[in-house]
C-alpha positions in Angstrom: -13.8 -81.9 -3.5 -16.3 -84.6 -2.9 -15.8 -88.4 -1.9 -16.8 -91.6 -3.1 -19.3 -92.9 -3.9 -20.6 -90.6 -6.2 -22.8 -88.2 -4.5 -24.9 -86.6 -8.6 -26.8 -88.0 -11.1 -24.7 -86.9 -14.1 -26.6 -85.7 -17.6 -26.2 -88.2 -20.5 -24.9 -86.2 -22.9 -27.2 -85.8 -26.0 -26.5 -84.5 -29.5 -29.2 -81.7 -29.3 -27.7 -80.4 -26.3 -25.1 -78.4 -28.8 -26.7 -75.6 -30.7 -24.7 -74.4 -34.2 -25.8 -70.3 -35.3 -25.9 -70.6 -39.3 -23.4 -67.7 -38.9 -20.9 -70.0 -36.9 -18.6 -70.8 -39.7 -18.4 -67.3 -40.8 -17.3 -66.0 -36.8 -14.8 -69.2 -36.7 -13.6 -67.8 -39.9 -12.8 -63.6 -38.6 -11.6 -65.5 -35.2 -8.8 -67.1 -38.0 -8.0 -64.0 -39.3 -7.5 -62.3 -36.0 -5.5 -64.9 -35.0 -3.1 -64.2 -38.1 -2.8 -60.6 -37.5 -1.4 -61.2 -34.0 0.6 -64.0 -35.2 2.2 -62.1 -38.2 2.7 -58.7 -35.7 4.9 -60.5 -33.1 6.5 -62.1 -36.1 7.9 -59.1 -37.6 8.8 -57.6 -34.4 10.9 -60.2 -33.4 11.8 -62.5 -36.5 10.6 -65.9 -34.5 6.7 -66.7 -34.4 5.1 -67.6 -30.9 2.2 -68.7 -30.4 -1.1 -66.4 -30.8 -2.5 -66.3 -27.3 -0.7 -67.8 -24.0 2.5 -67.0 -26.1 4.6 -66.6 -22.8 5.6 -69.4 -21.0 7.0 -69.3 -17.4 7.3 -73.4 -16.6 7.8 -76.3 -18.6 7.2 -79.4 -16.6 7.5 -83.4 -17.3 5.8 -85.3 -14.6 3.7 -88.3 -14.0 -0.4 -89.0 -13.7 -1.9 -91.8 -11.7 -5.1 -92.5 -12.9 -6.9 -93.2 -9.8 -8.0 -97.4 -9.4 -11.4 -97.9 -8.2 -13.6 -94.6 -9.7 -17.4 -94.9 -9.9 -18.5 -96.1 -13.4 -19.7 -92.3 -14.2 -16.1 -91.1 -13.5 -14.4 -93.9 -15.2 -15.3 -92.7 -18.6 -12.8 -91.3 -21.5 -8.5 -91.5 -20.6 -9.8 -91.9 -17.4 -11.4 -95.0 -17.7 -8.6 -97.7 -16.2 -6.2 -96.8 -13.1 -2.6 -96.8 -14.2 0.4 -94.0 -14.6 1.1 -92.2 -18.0 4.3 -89.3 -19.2 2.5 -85.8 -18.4 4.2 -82.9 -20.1 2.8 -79.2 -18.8 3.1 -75.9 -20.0 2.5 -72.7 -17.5 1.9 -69.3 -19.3 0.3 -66.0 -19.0 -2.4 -65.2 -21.9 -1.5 -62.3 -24.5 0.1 -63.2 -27.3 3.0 -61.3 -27.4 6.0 -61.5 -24.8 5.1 -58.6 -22.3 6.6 -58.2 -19.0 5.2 -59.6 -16.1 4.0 -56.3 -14.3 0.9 -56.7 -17.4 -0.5 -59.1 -14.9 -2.6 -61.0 -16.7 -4.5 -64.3 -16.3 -2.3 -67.9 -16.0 -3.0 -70.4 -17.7 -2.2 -74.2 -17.7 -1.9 -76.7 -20.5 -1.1 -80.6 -19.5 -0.4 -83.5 -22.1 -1.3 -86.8 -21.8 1.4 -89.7 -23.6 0.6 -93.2 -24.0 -3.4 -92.9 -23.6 -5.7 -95.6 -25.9 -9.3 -94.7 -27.6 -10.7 -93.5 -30.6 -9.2 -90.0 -32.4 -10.6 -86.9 -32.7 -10.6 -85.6 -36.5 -6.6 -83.9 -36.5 -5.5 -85.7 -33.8 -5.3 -89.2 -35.9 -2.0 -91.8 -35.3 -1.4 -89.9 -31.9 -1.6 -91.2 -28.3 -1.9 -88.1 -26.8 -4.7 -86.2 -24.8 -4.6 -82.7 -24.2 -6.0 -80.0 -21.5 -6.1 -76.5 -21.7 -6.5 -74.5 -18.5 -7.0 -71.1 -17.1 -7.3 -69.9 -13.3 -10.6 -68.7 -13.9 -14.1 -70.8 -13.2 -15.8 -69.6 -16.5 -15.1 -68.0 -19.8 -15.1 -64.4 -20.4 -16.7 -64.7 -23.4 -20.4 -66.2 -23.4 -20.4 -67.2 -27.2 -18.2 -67.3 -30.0 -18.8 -63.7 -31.2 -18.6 -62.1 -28.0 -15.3 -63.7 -28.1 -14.4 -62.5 -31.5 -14.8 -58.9 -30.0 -12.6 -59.1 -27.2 -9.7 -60.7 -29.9 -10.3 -58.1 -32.4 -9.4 -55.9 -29.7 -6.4 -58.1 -28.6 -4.7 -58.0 -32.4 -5.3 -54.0 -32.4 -3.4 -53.9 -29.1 -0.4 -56.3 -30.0 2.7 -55.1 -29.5 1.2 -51.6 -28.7 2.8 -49.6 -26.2 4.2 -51.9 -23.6 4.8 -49.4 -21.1 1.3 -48.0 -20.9 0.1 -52.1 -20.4 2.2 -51.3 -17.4 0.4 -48.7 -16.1 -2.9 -49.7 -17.1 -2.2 -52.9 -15.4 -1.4 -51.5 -11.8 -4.5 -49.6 -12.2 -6.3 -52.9 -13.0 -5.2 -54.3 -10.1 -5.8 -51.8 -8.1 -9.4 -51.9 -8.7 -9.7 -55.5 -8.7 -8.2 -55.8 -4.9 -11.0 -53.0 -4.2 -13.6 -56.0 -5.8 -11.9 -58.6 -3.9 -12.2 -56.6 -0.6 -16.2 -56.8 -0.5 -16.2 -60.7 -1.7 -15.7 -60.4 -5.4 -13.4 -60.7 -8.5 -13.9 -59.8 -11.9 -12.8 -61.9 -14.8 -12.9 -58.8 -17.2 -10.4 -56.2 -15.1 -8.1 -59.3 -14.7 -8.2 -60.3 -18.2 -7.3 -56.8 -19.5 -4.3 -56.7 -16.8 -5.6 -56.8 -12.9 -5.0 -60.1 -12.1 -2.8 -59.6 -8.5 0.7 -60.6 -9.2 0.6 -64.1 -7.4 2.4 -67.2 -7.5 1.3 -69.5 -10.9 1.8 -72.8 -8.8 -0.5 -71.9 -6.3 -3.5 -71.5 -8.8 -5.9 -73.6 -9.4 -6.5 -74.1 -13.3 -9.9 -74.9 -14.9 -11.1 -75.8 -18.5 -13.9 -73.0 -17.9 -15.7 -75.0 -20.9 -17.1 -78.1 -20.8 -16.4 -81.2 -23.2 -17.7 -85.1 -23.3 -16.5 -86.7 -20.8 -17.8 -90.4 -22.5 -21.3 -90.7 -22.2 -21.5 -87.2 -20.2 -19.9 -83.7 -20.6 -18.1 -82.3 -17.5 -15.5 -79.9 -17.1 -11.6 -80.5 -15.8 -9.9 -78.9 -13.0 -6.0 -79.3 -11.8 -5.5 -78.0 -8.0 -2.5 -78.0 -6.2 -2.4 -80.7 -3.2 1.1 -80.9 -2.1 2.0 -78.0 1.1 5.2 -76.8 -1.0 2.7 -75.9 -3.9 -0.4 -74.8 -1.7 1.8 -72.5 0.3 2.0 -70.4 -2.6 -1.8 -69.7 -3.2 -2.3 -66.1 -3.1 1.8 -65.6 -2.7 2.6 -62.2 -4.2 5.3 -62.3 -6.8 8.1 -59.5 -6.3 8.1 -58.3 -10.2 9.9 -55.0 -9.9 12.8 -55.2 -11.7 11.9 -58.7 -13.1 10.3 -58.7 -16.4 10.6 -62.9 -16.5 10.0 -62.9 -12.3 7.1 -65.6 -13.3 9.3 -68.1 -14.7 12.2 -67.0 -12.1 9.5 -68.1 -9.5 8.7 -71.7 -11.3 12.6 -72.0 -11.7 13.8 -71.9 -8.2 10.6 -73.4 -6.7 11.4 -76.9 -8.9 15.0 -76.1 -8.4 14.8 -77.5 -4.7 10.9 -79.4 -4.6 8.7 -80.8 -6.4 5.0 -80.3 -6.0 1.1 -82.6 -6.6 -1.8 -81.6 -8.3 -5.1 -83.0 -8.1 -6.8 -83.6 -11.6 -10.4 -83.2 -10.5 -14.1 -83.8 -12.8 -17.3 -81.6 -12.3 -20.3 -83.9 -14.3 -22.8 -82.2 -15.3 -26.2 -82.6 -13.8 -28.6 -79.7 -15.6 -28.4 -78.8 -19.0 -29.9 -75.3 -18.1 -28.0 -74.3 -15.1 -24.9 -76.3 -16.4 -25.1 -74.7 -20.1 -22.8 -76.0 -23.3 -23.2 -72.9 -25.2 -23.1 -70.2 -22.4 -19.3 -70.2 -21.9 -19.4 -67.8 -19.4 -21.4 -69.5 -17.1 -20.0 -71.0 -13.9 -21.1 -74.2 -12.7 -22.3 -75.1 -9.3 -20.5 -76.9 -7.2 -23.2 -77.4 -5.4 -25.2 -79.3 -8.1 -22.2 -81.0 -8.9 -19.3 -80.8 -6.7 -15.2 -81.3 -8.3 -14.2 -85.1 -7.6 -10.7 -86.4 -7.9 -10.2 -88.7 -10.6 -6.1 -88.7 -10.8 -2.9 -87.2 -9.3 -0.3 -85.1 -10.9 3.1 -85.6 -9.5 6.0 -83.4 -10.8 10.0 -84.4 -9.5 12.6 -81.7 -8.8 13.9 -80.7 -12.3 14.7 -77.7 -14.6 11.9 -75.8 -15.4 13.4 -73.7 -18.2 16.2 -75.7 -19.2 17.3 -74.7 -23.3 16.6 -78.6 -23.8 13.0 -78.1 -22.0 12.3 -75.1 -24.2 12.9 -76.6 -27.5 11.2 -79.7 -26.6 7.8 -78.4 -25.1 7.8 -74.5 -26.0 8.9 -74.6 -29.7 8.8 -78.0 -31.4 5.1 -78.9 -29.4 1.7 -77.8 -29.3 -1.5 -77.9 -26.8 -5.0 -78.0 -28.3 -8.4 -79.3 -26.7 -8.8 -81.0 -30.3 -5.5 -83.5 -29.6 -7.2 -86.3 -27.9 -9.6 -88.7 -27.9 -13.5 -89.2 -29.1 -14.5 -89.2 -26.0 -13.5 -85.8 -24.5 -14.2 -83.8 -27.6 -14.6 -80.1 -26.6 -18.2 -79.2 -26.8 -19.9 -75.9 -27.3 -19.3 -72.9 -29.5 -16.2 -71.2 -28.4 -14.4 -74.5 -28.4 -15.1 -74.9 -32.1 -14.7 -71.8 -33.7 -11.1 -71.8 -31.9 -9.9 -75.3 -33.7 -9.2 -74.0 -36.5 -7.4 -71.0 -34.5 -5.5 -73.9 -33.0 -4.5 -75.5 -36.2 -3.2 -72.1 -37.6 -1.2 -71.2 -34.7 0.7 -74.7 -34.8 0.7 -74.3 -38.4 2.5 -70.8 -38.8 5.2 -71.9 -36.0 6.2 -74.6 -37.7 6.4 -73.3 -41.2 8.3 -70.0 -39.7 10.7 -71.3 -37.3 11.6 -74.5 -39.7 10.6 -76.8 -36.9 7.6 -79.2 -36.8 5.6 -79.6 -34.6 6.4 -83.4 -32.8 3.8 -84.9 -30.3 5.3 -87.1 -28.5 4.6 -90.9 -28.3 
């Protein structure tokens, strides 16, 4: 984390710096249909629709931010731009998109809701004062562009709802060969995407947006990290899972049960259009061209994390999408825009299957 004052030059973001394939349409359009196929699988097994990826939630959280008084003009940009406190609303989860057990270890992920912020809408997103981010604990994207991505879905929707108990398996193999990485200073994104991810604590990751979007007049990227001992004390805490299909959500349960925790919301500007790439999702950006800097503070009270009430408010009747917010933090690059439609699907088949709207809150 770096320190004020502002120790880069961030990149004015330019219109140029996003490049569109003439085929981009077409890929956004099989990414749609890949979506349905998992979406209408898990439906007919279990006669409720979920959400296409990230369907399984472990921790559904209403907290506070404080927008941090005093940042340098460059970080003062977007929902960010004057200090104050807003309603946060955030959604741990794990990424397939059907319910598995928790021994498929498989990449966390964090989306966190903004209510009451001001600006210019993003096309969608029109009459709402809400700003969304959508997280993983990863530092880049698996997927370099959108058709590499389309690949690795295609693949996801064959798999759905295939033979749980062999994801089992496959997983503790994946994690063992992932610790055997780790051990000589590595990790790879691809053996813990398709299961290896070590069965650790969700609240002591930390969660990036992995792709970038305008961050006013620059484009950055977001990252939430946990600040508070109770939640840092659980980085790289293995999760006993045997036995515990939901052990995830037990874990979130009985953590806020007793405490509360503080996250760090934290901005990497970009500096370098080549080594700090828009359409080269897979890239991971230098912290030392550009180091993280704290632009507001997360703080989450004791409370029922899975609470029936909790789960029809945030898991059912709402939805988390890069595209809900304002101008000024639209998502940039290819991967982000082939998946809006994606988004807008997803949203749109819960609602119309379960007979409950989607409500973003105000």
């Amino acid at each position: 984390m770096s320190t004020f004052p502002l120790s880069v030059t961030p990149l004015p973001f330019e219109p140029h710096f996003e490049q569109i394939p003439d085929d981009e349409a077409q890929t956004s359009k099989e990414l749609a249909e890949a979506m349905q196929s998992i979406l209408e699988t898990t439906y007919e097994d279990g006669g409720h629709a979920i959400r296409s990826v990230h369907a399984k939630a472990h921790g559904l959280l209403h907290g506070q931010i404080r927008i941090l008084d005093n940042l340098p003009p460059e970080l003062a940009q977007g929902v960010f731009a004057h200090a104050g406190t807003l309603d946060v609303k955030m959604r741990f989860s794990t990424n397939p998109g059907d319910l598995l057990d928790d021994k498929v270890s498989t990449p966390r992920g964090l989306a966190i809701k903004l209510v009451g912020v001001q600006g210019a809408r993003l096309p969608g997103s029109e009459g709402q004062v809400t700003q969304d981010f959508v997280m993983q604990n990863a530092k880049a994207f698996t997927a370099a562009t959108p058709k590499d991505f389309l690949k690795t879905l295609k693949l996801l929707a064959k798999t759905t709802d295939k033979v749980p108990n062999m994801k089992k398996a496959l997983s503790a193999f994946f994690r063992g060969l992932e610790s055997v990485v780790e051990a000589v200073g590595g990790e790879s994104g691809t053996l813990r995407s398709l299961g290896g991810h070590p069965m650790t604590h969700l609240l002591g990751e930390t969660y990036n947006s992995v792709v970038p979007f305008l961050y006013g007049r620059y484009y950055a990227k977001l990252s939430v990290v946990p600040v508070s001992p109770e939640l840092t004390v659980l980085t790289d805490q293995k999760v006993d899972l045997n036995g515990h299909p939901d052990g995830l959500r037990e874990a979130v349960r009985s953590h806020f049960a007793s405490k509360g925790g503080v996250w760090d919301v934290r901005i990497q500007l970009a500096t370098d259009l080549e080594k700090m790439p828009i359409e080269d999702a897979s890239v991971e950006w230098s912290e030392e061209l550009s180091p993280f800097v704290t632009v507001a503070r997360i703080e989450v009270p004791l409370q029922d994390s899975w609470s029936d009430e909790r789960q029809q408010e945030i898991d059912e009747a709402m939805a988390f999408s890069p595209w809900h917010g304002v101008v000024e933090h639209r998502p940039l690059g290819g991967v982000m825009r082939v998946r809006k439609p994606s988004y807008e699907l997803s949203s749109g088949f819960r609602a119309s299957h379960n007979g409950c709207p989607m409500h973003e809150p105000r």
